[in-house]
ZALO-779362 format. One record per residue (C-alpha): residue number from 1; residue in one letter; y, z negated, x negated. Coordinates in Angstrom, 2 decimals. Each point is the difference from the previous one (the first is absolute). Layout:
+-----+------+---------+---------+---------+
| seq | type |      c2 |      c3 |      c1 |
+-----+------+---------+---------+---------+
| NUM |    A |       Y |       Z |       X |
...
+-----+------+---------+---------+---------+
//
This chain:
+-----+------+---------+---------+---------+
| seq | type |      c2 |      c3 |      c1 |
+-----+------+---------+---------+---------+
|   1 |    X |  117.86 |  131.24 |  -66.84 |
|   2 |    X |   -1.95 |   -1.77 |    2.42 |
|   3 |    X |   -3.00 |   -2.48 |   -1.49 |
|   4 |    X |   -2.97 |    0.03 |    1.91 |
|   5 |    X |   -1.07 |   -3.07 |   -2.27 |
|   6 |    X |    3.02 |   -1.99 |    0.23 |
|   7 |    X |   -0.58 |    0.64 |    4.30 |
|   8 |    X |   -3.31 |   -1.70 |   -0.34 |
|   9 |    X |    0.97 |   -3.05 |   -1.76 |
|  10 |    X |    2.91 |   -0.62 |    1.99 |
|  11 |    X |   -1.69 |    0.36 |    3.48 |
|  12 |    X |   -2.96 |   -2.33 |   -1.10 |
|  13 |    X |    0.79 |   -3.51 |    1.38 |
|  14 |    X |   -1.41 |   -3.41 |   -1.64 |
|  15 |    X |   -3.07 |    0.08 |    1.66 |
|  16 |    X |   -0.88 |    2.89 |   -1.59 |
|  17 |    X |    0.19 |   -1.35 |   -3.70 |
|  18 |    X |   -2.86 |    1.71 |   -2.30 |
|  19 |    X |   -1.40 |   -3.80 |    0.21 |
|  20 |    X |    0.15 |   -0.88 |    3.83 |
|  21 |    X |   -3.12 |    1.12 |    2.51 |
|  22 |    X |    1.04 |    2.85 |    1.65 |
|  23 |    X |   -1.17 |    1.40 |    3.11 |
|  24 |    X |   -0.56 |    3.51 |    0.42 |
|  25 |    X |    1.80 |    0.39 |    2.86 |
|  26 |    X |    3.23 |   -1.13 |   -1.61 |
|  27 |    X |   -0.11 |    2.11 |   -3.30 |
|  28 |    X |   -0.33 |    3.57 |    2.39 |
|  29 |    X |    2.82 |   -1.38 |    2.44 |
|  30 |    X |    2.26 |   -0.72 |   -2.86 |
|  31 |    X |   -0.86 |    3.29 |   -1.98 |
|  32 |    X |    0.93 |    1.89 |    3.38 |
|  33 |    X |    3.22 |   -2.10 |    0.30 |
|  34 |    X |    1.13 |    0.32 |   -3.72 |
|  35 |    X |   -0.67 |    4.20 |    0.90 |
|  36 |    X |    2.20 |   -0.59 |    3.64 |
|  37 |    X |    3.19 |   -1.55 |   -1.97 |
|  38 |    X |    2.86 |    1.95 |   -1.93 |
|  39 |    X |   -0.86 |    0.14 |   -3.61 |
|  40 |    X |    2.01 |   -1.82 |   -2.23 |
|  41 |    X |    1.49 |    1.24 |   -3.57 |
|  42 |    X |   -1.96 |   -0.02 |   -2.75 |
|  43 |    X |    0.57 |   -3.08 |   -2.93 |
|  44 |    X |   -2.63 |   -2.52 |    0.64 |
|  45 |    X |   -2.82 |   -1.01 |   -2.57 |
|  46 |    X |   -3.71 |   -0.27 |    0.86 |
|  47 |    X |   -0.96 |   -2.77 |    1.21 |
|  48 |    X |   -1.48 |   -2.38 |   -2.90 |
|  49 |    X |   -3.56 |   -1.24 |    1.25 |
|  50 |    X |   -2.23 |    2.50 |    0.14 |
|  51 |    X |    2.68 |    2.73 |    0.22 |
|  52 |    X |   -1.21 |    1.48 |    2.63 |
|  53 |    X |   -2.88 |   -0.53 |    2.51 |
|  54 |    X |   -0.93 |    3.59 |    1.83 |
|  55 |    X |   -2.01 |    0.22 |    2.91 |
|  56 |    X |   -3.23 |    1.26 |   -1.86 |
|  57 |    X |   -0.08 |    3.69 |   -0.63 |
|  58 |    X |    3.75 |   -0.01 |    0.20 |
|  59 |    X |    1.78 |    1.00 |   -3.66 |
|  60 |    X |    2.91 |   -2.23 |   -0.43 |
|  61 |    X |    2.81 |    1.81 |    1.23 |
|  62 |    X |   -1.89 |    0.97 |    2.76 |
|  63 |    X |   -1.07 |   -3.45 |    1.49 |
|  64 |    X |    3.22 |   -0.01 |    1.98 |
|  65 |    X |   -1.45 |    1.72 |    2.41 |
|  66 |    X |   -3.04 |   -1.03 |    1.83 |
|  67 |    X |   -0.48 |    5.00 |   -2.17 |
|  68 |    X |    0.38 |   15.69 |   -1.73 |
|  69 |    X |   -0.14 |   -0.56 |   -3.50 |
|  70 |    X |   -1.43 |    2.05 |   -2.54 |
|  71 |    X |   -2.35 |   -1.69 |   -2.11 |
|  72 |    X |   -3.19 |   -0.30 |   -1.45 |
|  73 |    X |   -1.68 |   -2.22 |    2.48 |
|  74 |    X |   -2.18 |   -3.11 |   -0.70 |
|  75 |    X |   -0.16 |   -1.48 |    3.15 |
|  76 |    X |    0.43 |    2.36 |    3.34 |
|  77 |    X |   -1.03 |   -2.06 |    2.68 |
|  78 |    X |   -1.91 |    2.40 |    2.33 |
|  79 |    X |   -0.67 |    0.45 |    3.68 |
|  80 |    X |   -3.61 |   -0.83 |   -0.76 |
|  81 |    X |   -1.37 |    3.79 |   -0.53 |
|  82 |    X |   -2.15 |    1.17 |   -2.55 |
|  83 |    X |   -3.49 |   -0.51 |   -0.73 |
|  84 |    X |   -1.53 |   -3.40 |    0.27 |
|  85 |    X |   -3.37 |   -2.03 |   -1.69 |
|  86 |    X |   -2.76 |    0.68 |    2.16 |
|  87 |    X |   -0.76 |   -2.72 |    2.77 |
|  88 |    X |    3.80 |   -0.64 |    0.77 |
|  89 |    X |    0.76 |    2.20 |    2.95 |
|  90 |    X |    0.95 |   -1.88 |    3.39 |
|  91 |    X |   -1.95 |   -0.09 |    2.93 |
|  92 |    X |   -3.63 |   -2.00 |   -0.11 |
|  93 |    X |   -0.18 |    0.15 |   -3.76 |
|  94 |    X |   -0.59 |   -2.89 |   -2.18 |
|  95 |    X |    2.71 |   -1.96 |   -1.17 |
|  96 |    X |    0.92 |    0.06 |   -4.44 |
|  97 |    X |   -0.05 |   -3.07 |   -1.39 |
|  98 |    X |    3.16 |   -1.10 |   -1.99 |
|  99 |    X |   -1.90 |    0.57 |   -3.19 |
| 100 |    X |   -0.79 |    3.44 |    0.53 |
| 101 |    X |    3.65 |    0.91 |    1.65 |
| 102 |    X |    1.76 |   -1.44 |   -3.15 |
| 103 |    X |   -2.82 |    1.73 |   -2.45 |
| 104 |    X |    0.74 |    3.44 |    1.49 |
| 105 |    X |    3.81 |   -1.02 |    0.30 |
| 106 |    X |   -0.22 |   -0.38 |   -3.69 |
| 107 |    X |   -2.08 |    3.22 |   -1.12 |
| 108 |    X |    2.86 |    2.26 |    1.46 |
| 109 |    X |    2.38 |   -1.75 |   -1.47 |
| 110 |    X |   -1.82 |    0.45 |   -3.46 |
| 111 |    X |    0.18 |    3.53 |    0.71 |
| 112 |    X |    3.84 |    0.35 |    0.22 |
| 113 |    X |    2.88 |    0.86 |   -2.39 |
| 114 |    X |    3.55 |   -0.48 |   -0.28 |
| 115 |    X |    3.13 |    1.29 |   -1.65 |
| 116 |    X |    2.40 |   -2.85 |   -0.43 |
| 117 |    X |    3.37 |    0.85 |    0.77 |
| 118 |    X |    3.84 |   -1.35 |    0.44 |
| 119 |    X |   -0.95 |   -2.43 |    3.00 |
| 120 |    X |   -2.78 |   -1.09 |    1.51 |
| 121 |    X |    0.89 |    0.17 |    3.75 |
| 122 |    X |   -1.44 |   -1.91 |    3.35 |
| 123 |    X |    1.07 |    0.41 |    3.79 |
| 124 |    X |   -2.13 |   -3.13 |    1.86 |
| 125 |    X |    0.19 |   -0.35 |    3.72 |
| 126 |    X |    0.10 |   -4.09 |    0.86 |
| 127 |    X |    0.02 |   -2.06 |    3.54 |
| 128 |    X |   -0.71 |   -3.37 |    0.78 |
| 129 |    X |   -0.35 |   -1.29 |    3.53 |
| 130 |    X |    1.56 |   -2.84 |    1.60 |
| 131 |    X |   -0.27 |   -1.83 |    2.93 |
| 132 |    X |    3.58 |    0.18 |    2.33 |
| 133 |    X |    0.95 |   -1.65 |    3.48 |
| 134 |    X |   -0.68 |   -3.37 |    1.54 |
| 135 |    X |   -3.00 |   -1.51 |    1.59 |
| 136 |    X |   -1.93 |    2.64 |    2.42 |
| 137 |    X |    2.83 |    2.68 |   -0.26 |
| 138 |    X |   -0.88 |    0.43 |   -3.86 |
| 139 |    X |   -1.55 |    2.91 |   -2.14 |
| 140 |    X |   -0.26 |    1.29 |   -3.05 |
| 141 |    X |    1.95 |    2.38 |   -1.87 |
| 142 |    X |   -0.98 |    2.03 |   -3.01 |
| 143 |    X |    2.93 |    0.86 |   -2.30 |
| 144 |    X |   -0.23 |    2.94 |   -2.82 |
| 145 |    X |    1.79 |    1.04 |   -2.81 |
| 146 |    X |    0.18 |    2.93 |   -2.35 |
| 147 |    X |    0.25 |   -0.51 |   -4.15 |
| 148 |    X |    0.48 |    2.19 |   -2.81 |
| 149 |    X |   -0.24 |   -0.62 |   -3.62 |
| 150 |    X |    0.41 |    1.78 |   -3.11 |
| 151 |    X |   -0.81 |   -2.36 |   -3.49 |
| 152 |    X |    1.15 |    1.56 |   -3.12 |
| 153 |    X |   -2.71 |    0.64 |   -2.55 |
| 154 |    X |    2.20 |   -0.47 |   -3.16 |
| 155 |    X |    1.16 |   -3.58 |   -1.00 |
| 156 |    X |    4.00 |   -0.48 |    0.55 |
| 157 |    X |    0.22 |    2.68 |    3.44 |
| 158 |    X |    1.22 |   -0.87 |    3.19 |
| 159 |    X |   -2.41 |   -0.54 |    3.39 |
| 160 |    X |    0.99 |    1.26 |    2.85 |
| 161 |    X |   -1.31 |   -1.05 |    3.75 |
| 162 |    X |    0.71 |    1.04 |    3.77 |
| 163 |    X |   -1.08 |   -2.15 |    3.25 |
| 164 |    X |    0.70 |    0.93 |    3.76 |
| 165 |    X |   -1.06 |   -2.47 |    2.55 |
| 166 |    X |   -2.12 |    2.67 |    2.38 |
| 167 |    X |    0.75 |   -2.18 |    2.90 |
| 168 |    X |   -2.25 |   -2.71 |    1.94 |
| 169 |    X |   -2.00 |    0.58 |    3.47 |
| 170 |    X |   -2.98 |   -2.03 |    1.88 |
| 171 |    X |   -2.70 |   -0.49 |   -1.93 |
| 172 |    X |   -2.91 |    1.33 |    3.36 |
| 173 |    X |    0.00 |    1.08 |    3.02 |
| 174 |    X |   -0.05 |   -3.18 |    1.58 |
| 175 |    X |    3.16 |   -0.76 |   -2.16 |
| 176 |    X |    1.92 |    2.79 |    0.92 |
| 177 |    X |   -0.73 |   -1.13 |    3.93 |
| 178 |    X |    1.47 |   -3.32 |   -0.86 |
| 179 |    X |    3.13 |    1.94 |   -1.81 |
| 180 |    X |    0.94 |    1.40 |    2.84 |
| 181 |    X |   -0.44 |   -2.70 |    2.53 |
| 182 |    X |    2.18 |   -1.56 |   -2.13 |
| 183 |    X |    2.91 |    2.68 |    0.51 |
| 184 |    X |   -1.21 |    2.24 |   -3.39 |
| 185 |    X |    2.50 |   -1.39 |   -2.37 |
| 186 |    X |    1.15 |    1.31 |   -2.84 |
| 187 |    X |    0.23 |   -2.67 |   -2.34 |
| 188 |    X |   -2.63 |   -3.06 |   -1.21 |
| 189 |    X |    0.59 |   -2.90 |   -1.02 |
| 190 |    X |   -2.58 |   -1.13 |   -2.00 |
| 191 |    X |   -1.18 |   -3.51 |   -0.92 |
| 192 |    X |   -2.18 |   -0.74 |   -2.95 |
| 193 |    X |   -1.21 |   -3.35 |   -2.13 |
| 194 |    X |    1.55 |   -0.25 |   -3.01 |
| 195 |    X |   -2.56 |   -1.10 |   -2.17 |
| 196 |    X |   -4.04 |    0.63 |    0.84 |
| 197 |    X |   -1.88 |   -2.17 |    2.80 |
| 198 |    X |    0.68 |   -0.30 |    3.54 |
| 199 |    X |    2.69 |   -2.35 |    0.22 |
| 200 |    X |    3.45 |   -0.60 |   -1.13 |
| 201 |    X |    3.26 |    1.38 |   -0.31 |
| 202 |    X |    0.76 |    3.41 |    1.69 |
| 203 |    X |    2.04 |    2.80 |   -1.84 |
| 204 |    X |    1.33 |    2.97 |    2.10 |
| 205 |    X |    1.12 |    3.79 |   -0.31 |
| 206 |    X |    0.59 |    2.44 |    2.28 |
| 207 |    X |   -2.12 |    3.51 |    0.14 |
| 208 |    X |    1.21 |    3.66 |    1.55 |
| 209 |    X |   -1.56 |    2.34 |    2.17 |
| 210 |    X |    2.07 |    2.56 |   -1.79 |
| 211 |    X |   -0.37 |    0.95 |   -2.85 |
| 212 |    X |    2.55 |   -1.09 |   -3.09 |
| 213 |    X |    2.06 |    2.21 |   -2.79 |
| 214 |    X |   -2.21 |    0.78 |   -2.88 |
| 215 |    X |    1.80 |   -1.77 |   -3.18 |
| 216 |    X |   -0.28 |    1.07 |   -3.59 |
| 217 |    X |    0.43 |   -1.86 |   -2.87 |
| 218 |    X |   -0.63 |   -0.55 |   -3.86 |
| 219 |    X |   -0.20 |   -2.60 |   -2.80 |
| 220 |    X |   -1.01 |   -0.55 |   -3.79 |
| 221 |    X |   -3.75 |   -1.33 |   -0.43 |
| 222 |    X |   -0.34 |   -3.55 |   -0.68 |
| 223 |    X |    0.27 |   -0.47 |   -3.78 |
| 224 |    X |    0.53 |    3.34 |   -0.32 |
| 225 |    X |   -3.46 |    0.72 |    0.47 |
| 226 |    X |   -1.65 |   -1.88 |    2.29 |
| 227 |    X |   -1.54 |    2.45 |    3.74 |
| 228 |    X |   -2.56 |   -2.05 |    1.26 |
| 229 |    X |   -1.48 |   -3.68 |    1.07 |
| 230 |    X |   -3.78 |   -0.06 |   -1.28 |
| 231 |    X |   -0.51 |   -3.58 |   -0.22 |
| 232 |    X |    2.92 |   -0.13 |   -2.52 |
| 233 |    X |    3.44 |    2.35 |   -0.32 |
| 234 |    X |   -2.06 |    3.49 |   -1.97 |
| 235 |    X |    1.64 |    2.96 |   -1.32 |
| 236 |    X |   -1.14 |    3.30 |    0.41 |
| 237 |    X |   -1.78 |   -0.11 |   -3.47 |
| 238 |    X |   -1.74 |   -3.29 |    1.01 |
| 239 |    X |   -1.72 |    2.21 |    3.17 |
| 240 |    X |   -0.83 |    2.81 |   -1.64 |
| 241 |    X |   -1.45 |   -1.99 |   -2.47 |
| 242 |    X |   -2.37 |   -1.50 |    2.18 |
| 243 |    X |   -3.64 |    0.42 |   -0.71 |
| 244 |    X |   -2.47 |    2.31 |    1.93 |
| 245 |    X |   -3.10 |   -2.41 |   -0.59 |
| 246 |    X |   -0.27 |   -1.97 |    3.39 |
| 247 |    X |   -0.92 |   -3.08 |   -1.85 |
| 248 |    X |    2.55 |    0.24 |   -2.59 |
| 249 |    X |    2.17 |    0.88 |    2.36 |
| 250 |    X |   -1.00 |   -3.31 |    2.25 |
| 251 |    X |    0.68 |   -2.45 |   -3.33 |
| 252 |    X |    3.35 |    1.93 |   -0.66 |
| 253 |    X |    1.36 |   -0.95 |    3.81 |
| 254 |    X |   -1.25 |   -3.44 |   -0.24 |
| 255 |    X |    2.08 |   -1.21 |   -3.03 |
| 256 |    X |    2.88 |   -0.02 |    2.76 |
| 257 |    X |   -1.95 |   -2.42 |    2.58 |
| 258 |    X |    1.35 |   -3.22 |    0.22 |
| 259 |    X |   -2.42 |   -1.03 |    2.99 |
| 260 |    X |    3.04 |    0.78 |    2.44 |
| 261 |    X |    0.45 |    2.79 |    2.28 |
| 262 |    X |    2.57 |    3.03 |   -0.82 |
| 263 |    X |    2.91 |   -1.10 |    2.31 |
| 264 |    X |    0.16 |   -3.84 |   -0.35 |
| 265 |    X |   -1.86 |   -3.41 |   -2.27 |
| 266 |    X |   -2.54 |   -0.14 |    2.98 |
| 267 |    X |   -3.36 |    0.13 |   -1.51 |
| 268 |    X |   -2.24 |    3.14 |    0.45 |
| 269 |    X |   -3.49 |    0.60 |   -1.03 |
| 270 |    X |   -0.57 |    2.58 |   -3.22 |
| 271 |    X |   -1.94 |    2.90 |    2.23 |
| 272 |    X |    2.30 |   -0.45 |    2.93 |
| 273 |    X |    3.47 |    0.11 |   -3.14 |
| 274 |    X |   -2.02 |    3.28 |   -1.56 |
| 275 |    X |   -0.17 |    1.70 |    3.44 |
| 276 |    X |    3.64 |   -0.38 |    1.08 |
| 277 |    X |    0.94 |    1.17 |   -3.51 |
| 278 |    X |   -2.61 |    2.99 |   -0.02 |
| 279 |    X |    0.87 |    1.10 |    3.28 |
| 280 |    X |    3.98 |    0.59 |   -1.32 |
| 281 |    X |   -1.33 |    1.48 |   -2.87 |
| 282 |    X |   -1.86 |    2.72 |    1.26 |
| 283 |    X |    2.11 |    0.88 |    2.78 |
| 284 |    X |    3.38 |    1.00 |   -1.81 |
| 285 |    X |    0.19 |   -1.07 |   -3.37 |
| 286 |    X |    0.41 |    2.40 |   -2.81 |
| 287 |    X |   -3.32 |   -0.88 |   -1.92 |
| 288 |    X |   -2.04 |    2.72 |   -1.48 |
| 289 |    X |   -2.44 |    1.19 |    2.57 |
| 290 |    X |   -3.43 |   -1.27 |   -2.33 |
| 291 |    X |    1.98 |   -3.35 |    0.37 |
| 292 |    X |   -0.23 |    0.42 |    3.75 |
| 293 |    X |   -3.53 |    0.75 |    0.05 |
| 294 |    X |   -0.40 |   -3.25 |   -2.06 |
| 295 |    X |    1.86 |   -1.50 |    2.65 |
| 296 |    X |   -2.01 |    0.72 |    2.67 |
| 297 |    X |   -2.97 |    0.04 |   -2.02 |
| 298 |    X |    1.15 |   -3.88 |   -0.67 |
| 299 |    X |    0.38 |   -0.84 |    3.55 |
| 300 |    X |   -3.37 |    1.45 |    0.75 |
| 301 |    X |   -1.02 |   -2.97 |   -1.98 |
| 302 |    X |    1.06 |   -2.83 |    1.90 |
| 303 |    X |   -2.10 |   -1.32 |    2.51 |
| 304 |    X |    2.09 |   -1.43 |    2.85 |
| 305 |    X |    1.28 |    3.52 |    0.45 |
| 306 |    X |   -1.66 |    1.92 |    3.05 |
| 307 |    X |    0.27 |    3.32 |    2.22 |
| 308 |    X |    1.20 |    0.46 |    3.21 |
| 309 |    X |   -0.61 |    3.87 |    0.36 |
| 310 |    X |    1.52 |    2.50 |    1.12 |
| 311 |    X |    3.95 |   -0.82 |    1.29 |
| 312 |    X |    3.00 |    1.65 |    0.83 |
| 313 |    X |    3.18 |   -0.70 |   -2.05 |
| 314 |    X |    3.94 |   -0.89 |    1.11 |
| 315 |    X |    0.48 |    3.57 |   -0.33 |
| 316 |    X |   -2.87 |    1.20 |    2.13 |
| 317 |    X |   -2.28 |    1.36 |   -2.99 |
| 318 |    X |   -3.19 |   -1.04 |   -0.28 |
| 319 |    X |   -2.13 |   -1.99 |   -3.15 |
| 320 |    X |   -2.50 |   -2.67 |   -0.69 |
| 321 |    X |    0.87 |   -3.80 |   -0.14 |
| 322 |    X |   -0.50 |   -2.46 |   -1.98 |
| 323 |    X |    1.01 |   -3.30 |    0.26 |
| 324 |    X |    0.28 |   -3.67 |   -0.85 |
| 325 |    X |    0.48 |   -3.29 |    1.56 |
| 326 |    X |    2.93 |   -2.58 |   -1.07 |
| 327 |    X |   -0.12 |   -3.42 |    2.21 |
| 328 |    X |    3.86 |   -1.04 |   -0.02 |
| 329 |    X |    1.88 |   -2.58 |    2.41 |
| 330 |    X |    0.42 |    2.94 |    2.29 |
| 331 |    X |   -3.28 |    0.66 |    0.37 |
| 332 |    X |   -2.90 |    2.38 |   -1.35 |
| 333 |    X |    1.81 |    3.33 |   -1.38 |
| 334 |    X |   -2.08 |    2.87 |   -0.78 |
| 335 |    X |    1.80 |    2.05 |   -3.23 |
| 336 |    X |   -1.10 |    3.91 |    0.86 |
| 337 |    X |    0.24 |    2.68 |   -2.40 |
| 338 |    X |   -0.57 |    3.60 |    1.84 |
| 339 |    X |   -1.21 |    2.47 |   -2.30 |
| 340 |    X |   -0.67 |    3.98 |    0.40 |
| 341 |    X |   -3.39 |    0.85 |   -1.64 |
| 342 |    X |    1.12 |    3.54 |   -0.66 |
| 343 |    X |    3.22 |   -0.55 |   -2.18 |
| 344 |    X |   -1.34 |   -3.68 |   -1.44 |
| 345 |    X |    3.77 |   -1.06 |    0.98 |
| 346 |    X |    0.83 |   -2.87 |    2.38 |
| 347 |    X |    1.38 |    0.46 |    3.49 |
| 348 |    X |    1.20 |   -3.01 |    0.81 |
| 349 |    X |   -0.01 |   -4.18 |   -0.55 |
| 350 |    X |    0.27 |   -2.31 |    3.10 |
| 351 |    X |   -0.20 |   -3.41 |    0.83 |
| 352 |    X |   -1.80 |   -0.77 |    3.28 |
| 353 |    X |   -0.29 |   -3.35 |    1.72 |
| 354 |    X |   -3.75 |   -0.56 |    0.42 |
| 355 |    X |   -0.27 |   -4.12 |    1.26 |
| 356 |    X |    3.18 |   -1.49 |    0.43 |
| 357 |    X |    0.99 |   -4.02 |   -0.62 |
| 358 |    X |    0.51 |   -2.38 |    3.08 |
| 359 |    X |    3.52 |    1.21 |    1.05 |
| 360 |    X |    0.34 |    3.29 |   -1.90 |
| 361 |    X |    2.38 |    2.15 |    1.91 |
| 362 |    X |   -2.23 |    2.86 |   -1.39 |
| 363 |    X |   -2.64 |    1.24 |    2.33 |
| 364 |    X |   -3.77 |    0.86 |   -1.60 |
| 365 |    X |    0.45 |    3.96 |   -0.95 |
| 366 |    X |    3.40 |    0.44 |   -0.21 |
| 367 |    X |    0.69 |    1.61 |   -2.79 |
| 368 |    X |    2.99 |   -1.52 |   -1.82 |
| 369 |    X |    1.50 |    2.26 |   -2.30 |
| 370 |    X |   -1.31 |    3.23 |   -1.89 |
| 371 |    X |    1.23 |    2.41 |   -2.80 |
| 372 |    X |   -0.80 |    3.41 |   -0.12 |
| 373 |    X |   -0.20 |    2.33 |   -2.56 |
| 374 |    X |    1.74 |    3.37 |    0.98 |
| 375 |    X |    0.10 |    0.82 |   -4.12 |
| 376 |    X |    0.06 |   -0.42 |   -3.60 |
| 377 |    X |    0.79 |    2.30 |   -2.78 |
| 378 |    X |    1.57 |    0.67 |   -2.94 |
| 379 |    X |    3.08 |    2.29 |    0.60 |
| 380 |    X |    2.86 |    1.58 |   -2.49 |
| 381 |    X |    1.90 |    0.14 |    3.39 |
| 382 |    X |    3.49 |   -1.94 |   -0.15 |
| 383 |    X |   -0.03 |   -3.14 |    2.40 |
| 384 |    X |    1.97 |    0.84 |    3.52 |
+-----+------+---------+---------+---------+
//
């Protein structure tokens, strides 16, 4: 059998060490590489520190990819129907303010129920896009993927994941111009730091404009027991555990902050640690839904986070934005969560460049990579 696990650990080089900076960038290129390579057999361990290090949202088997069933569903991310607060349409109408988006975000979640069942299931659409080509012949290229999850909810079962690179294309208009002046090629290479900043050493892959084989795979939790990354390796008892009070709630996820951001020892502010771990929690994992009405409730609470309005998702649906500012050697990145007032689930996260350094190879607006949330349920569906 084939170990998605054992395909992660072996296609993450030294720089990516759970203690080493890591740029963004390089964590989605290497994800998609690990996904483009044969997989190997299973017999590997976990890795030791930290076990494993998802990109947030992600359950553990189904990090490996950057991720009709019949269920009872939790999350069903929507095309953005249904009715909405008053005051939110488009057009000339005023603008909600993050406070009120997350508040109303929260009071339909507090009116949902659930039937847990064998797995709890998640199909993500990711991209990331990348600058390609030399001097005034380059452009950008955006570069997608496909991932699907299921995490046991029993202790001791096995986790099962699927990935399929959807294939990479010009990022604009202007972008596709410059593709084809440039003889529309097939292929990318792709050149990206390998740790945060501006400068430095280079690491390469090489993106498709067709699309790859869709891979399958499964593997034992970690410990036995262990789906997700919430600050610390949790269980599925440790989530569903979690309390509903926003506050309590708050205290509970900050016995896990060691004044460092999620993916590396660099230092990160409390709010701005909170956000990034909110913002996976309430898109696709398996808490209780009064748990993710405390989580937005919770969010609604912290100051530096703001509106943006109305916005259309990766996937073309529309929600409201909220977002907030992290100042990194790259530049100023704006963290956006896209939410759909109607279903009080979340669209989409993305990661858009909003001031970048002296020398960033990132233009202002771009945005750099995105997940969206196609859906989350519980299912007694077998994995396939």
């Amino acid at each position: 059998m084939k170990d998605v696990m054992r395909v992660l650990r072996d296609a993450r080089p030294e720089e990516m060490d759970p203690g080493a900076p890591m740029d963004e960038g390089v964590r989605r290129a290497e994800l998609a590489r690990a996904m483009a390579a044969p997989l190997p057999e299973a017999g590997g361990a976990a890795p030791a520190r930290r076990r494993v290090r998802p990109v947030w949202g992600l359950g553990l088997a189904g990090a490996v990819a950057a991720g009709a069933v019949a269920a009872a569903a939790v999350i069903v991310a929507p095309g953005g129907g249904g009715t909405e607060p008053a005051g939110t349409g488009g057009g000339g109408e005023r603008v909600l303010d993050a406070r009120t988006v997350l508040l109303a975000a929260a009071e339909k979640a507090d009116g949902q129920t659930e039937t847990m069942r064998a797995f709890w299931h998640q199909v993500t659409v990711s991209s990331a896009t990348y600058t390609v080509g030399e001097g005034g012949g380059g452009y950008a290229v955006t570069v997608r993927s496909r991932a699907e999850s299921w995490t046991p909810s029993r202790p001791g079962g096995k986790a099962w994941a699927a990935a399929q690179e959807l294939g990479a294309k010009p990022a604009t208009k202007a972008d596709e111009e410059a593709w084809r002046r440039a003889g529309s090629p097939g292929t990318f290479k792709v050149q990206v730091p390998v740790a945060p900043g501006v400068n430095g050493r280079l690491k390469g892959f090489t993106a498709k404009t067709a699309p790859g084989p869709r891979s399958f795979s499964g593997s034992a939790l970690v410990d036995g027991d262990k789906v997700f990354w919430l600050g610390r390796n949790v269980t599925m008892k440790d989530l569903r555990a979690l309390p509903s009070d926003p506050k309590r709630l708050k205290a509970e996820l900050l016995r896990w902050y060691k004044g460092h951001d999620t993916e590396s020892n660099r230092p990160m502010a409390s709010d701005l640690w909170l956000y990034t771990v909110a913002r996976g929690l309430v898109m696709e994992m398996p808490v209780k839904p009064a748990v993710r009405a405390a989580a937005f409730r919770m969010l609604a609470g912290l100051p530096a986070v703001r509106s943006l309005g109305k916005v259309t998702d990766p996937q073309g649906r529309t929600g409201n934005a909220i977002a907030l500012d992290e100042k990194t050697r790259q530049g100023v990145i704006r963290q956006e969560m896209i939410i759909d007032l109607a279903s009080g689930a979340a669209l989409a996260s993305m990661n858009v460049m909003v001031a970048p350094a002296a020398g960033a190879s990132v233009p202002a607006g771009r945005t750099m990579n995105s997940t969206a949330l196609i859906g989350a349920e519980w299912t007694d569906s077998q994995p396939r």
